[in-house]
C-alpha positions in Angstrom: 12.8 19.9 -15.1 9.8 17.8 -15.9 6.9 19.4 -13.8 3.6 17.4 -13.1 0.5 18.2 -10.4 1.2 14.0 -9.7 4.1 12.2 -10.2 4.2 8.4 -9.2 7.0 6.2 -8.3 6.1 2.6 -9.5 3.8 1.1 -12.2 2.0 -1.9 -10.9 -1.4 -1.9 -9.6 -1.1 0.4 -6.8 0.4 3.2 -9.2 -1.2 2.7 -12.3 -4.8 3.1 -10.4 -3.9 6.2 -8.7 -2.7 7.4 -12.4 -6.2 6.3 -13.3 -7.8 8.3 -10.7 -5.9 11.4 -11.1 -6.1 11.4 -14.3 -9.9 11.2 -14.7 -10.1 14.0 -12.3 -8.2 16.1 -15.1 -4.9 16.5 -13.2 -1.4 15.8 -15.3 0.2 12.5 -14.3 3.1 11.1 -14.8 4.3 7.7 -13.7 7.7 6.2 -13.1 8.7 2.3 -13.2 12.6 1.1 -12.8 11.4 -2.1 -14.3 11.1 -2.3 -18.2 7.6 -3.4 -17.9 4.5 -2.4 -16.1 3.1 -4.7 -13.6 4.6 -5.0 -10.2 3.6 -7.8 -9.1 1.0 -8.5 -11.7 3.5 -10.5 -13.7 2.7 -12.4 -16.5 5.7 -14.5 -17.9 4.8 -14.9 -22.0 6.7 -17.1 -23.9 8.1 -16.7 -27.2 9.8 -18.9 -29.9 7.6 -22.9 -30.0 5.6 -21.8 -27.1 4.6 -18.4 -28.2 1.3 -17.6 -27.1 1.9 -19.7 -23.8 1.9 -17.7 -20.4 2.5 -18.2 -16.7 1.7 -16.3 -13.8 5.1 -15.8 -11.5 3.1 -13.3 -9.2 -0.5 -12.2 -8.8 -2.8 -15.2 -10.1 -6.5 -14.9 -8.8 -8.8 -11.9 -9.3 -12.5 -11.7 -9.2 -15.4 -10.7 -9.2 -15.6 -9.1 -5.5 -13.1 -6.7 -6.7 -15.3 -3.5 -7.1 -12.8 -1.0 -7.7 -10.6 -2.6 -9.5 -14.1 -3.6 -12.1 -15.1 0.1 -12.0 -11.7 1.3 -13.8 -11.9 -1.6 -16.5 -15.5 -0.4 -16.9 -14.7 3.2 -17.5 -12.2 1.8 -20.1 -14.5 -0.5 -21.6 -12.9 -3.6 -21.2 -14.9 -5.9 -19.0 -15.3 -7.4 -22.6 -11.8 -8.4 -22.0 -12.3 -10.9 -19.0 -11.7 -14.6 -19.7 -13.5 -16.7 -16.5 -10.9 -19.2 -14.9 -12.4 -22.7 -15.1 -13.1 -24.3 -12.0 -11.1 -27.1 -10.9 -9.9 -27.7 -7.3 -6.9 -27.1 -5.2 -5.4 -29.9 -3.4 -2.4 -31.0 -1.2 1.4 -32.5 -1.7 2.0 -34.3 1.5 4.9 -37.2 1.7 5.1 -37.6 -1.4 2.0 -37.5 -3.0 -0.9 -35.5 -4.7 -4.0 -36.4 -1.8 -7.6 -34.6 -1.8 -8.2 -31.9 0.7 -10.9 -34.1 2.6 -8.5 -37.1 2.9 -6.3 -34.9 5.1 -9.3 -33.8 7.5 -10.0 -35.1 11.3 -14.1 -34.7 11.1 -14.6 -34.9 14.7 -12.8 -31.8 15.0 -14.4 -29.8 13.0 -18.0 -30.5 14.7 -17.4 -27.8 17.2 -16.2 -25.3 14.1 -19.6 -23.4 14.8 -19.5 -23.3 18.2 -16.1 -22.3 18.5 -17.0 -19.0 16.1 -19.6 -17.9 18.8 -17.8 -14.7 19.8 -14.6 -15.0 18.7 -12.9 -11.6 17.1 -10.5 -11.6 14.4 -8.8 -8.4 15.6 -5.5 -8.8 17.5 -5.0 -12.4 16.5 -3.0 -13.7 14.3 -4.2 -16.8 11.8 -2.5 -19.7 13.9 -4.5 -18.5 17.0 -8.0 -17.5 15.2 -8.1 -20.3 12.6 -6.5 -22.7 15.0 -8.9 -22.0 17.4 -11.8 -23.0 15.2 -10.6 -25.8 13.4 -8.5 -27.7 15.9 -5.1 -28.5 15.9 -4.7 -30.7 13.7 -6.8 -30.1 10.9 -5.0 -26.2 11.0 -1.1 -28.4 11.2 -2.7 -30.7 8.4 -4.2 -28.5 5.9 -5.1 -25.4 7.1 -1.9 -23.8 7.9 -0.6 -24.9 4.8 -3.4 -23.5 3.0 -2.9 -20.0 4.3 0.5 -20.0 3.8 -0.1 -21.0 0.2 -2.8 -17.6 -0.1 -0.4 -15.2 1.2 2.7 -17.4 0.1 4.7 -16.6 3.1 4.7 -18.4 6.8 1.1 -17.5 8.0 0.3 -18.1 11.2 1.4 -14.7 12.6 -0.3 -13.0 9.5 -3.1 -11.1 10.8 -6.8 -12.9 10.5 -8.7 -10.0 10.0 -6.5 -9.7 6.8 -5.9 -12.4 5.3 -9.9 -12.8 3.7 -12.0 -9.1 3.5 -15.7 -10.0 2.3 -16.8 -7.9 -0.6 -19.8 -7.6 -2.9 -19.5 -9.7 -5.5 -20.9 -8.5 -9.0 -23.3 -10.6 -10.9 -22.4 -9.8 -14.3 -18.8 -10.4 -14.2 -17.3 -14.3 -13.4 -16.6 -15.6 -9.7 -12.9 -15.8 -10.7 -11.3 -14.5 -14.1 -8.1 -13.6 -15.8 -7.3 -12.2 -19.2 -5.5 -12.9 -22.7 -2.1 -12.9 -21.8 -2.8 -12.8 -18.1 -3.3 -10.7 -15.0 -0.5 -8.3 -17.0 -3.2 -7.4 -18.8 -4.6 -5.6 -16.4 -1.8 -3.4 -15.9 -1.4 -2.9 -19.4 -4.5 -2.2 -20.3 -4.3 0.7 -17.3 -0.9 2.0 -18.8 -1.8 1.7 -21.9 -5.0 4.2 -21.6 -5.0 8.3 -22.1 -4.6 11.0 -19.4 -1.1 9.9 -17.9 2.3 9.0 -19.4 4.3 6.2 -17.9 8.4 6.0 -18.5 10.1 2.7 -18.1 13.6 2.3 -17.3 13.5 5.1 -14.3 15.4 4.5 -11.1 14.4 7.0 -8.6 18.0 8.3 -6.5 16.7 11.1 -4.5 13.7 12.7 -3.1 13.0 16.0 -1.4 10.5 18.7 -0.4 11.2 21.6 -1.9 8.4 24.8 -1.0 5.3 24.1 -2.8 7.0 21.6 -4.9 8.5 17.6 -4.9 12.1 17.7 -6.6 12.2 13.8 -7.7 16.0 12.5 -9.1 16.6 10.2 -11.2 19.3 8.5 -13.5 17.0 10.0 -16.4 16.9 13.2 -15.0 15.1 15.4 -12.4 11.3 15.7 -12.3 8.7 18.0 -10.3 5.7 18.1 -9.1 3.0 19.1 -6.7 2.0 16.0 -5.5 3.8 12.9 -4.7 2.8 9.2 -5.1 4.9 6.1 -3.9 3.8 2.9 -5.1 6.8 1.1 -4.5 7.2 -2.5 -2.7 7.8 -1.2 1.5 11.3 -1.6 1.5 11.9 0.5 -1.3 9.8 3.1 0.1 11.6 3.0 3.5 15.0 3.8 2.0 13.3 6.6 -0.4 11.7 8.8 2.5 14.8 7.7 4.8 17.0 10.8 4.3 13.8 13.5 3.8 11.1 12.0 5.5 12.9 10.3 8.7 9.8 9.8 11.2 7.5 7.6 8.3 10.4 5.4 7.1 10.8 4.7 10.6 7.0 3.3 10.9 7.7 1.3 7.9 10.6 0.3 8.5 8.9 -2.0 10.9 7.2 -3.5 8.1 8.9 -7.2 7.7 9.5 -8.4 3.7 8.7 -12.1 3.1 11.2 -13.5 -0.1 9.2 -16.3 -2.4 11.8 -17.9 -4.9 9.7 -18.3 -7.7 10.0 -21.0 -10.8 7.6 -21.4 -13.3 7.5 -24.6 -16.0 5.8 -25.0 -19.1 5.4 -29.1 -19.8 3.7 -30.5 -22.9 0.4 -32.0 -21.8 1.5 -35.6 -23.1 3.7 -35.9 -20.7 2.1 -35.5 -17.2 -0.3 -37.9 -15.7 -1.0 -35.2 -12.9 -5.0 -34.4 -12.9 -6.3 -31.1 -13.4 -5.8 -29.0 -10.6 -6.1 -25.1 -9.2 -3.0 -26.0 -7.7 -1.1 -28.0 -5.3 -0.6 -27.1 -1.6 2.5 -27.9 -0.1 2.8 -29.8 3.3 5.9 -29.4 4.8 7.4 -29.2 1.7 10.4 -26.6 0.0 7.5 -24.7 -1.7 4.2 -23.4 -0.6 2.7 -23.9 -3.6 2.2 -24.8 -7.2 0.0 -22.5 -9.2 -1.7 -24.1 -12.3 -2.7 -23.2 -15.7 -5.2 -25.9 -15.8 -7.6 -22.8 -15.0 -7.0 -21.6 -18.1 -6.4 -24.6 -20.7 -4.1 -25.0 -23.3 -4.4 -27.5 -25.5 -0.6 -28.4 -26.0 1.1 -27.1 -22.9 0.3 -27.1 -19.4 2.2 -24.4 -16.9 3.1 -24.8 -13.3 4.8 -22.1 -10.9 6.4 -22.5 -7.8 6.3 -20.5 -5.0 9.7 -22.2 -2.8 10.5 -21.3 0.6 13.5 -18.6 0.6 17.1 -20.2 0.9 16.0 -24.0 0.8 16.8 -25.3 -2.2 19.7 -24.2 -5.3 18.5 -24.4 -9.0 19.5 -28.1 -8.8 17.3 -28.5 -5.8 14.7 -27.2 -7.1 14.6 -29.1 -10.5 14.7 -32.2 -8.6 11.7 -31.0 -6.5 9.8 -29.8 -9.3 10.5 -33.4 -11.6 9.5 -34.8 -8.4 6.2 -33.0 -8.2 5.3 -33.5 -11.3 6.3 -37.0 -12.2 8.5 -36.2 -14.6 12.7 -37.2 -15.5 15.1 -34.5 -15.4 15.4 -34.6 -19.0 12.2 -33.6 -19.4 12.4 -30.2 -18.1 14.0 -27.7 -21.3 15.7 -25.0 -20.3 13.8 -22.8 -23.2 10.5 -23.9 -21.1 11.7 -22.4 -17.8 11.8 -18.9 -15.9 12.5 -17.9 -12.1 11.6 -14.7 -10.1 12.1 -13.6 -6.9 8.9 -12.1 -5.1 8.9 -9.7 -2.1 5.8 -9.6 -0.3 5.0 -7.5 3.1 5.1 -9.6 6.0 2.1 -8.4 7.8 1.9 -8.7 11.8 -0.9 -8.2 14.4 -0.7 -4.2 15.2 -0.4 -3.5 11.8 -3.6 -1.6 11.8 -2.0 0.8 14.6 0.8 1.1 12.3 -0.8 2.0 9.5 -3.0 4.9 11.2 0.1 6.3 12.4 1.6 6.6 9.0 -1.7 7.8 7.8 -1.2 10.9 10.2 1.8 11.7 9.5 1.0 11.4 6.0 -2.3 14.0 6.6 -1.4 17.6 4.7 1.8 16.6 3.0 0.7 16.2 -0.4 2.5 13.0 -0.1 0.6 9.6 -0.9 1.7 6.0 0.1 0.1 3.1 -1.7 0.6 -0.8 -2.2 0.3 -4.0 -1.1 1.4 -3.2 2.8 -1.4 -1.6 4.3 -5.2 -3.5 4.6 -3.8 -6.6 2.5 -1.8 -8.2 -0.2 -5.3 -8.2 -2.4 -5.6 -6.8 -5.9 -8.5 -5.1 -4.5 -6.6 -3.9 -1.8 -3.9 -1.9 -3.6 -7.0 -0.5 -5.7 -8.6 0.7 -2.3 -6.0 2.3 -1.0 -5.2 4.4 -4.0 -8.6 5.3 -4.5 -8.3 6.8 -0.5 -5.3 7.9 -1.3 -6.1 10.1 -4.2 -8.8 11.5 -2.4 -6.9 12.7 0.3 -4.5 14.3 -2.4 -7.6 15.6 -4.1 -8.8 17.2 -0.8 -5.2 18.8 0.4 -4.1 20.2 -3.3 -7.7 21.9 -3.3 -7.2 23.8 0.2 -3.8 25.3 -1.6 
């Protein structure tokens, strides 16, 4: 057997910065990803063949410059160097048919009392619909608003939690508001994988999982591994069915955890053909997606690259053609095959409560030398996953040290 002092299951963001901070504190690490490719949901489609060069985000997309932690590791890696600002053109809103401007959709007189409506109001225990609702009016939040969110966390938002959907940061001066990377948000995760101190193996699907002494006995279709500390950073359903047969009591906590499913498409279309202006990306009012990210932020100067995020179960690959032709003014013709690629995304479905949930996992996780990490506890953020391993690994820190 393989023995390790950490040993992590998944290599996206979550797991590759807990590798990061185990491994600068001089511990051996090793991580392990069923997927042939590091990321999660960092995923960075890159096209090959006539569009080589070309890429499309069919997960993650924004990251900035609030993200402390997640700054501090490219820092200590020395690639800050490597960040490409977005450029800055706006979002705006597919309604009946058409592309309209975000102020077109607005009822003004509504939002006059926005600042009066704030005096007092708490984000904790309420969900979006009835915090953001509440302040905008009804009809701006049916309008636009609603939408909006739902487009941020690209799943139905108005039961989302408030106090998570946004979490104010410091923003750092010398790095741009918003930024990506040659090839991507990928980059990030390869640029993490790709560093010393910690060895990640692709292709490894994780079957078992037990406590064993002073010891983790990990199984796997590549063989067994051990270690002294554990790390899941694996999407919440995964996780539930891992620690279901040894660790009953927190799968049962997660298991309460809902999973939102995003059907996703991305396009590349050559730039003569579209008449559609440059855009962040397109909301979508009651529409079969949520929304359209754009590659306008990062220009091309042949191609131009669309994803959609569509509601689960909607639409068939037909369907969605049609939709996205319709979108984007284009015939059916003029959508190649070669210039196409779908993904589905699983994303937690985060309720009000969830904090209460989450400290009750946190204590049962206290003294087991077993770490949870990802996109399910404070927020579906970069920065969020980042935080949490960066608690995480101390606690680990803290517990192997009393041993």
């Amino acid at each position: 057997m393989t023995d390790s002092d950490l040993l992590i299951i998944g290599a996206g963001i979550s797991g590759l910065s807990m590798a990061h901070y185990a491994a600068a504190a001089g511990w051996s690490v090793r991580v392990l990803e069923q997927e042939h490719r590091v990321g999660g949901c960092l995923h960075s489609h890159r096209f090959t063949g006539a569009l080589d060069g070309f890429w499309l985000e069919l997960g993650a997309h924004s990251a900035f410059n609030s993200y402390g932690n997640l700054l501090a590791i490219l820092e200590s890696l020395h690639a800050l160097e490597r960040l490409r600002p977005r450029a800055k053109v706006g979002f705006r809103l597919f309604a009946n048919g058409a592309v309209r401007r975000i102020p077109t959709q607005l009822v003004f007189s509504e939002l006059l009392l926005a600042p009066f409506r704030l005096l007092g109001l708490i984000k904790t225990g309420r969900g979006v619909a009835e915090y953001y609702g509440h302040i905008v009016g009804p009809r701006n939040y049916a309008t636009v608003f609603e939408p909006a969110f739902s487009a941020v966390v690209c799943q139905p938002a108005d039961a989302f939690p408030a106090d998570a959907l946004f979490n104010p940061r410091p923003r750092r001066k010398d790095v741009p508001r918003g930024f990506t990377l040659p090839g991507g948000l990928q980059t990030l995760a390869d640029i993490l994988a790709g560093s010393s101190g910690f060895r990640v193996e692709l292709g490894r699907t994780v079957n078992d999982l037990r406590s064993q002494g002073e010891r983790f006995v990990i199984r796997t279709d590549g063989g067994d591994y051990t270690t002294r500390a554990l790390c899941l950073a694996t999407p919440v359903a995964v996780t539930t069915r891992l620690l279901q047969p040894g660790f009953p009591e927190l799968a049962e906590q997660l298991m309460e955890v809902e999973t939102a499913t995003v059907e996703t498409v991305g396009v590349a279309i050559p730039k003569s053909r579209l008449n559609l202006p440059q855009v962040a990306g397109l909301i979508g009012r009651n529409q079969p997606f949520l929304s359209v990210v754009s590659r306008d932020t990062v220009p091309d100067p042949s191609y131009r690259g669309f994803t959609f995020h569509f509601r689960p179960r909607r639409l068939d690959e037909a369907g969605k053609r049609d939709c996205i032709t319709r979108v984007l003014g284009l015939s059916n013709d003029q959508l190649a095959l070669t210039n196409v690629v779908s993904k589905t995304n699983q994303l937690p479905a985060l309720r009000v409560g969830h904090v209460e949930r989450t400290q009750a996992v946190d204590g049962l996780l206290a003294g087991s030398r077993l770490a949870l990490t990802g996109n399910y506890f404070t927020g579906i953020a970069i920065e969020d996953c980042v935080v949490r391993s960066r608690q995480e690994f101390a606690r680990l820190q803290r517990e192997l040290e009393t041993v």
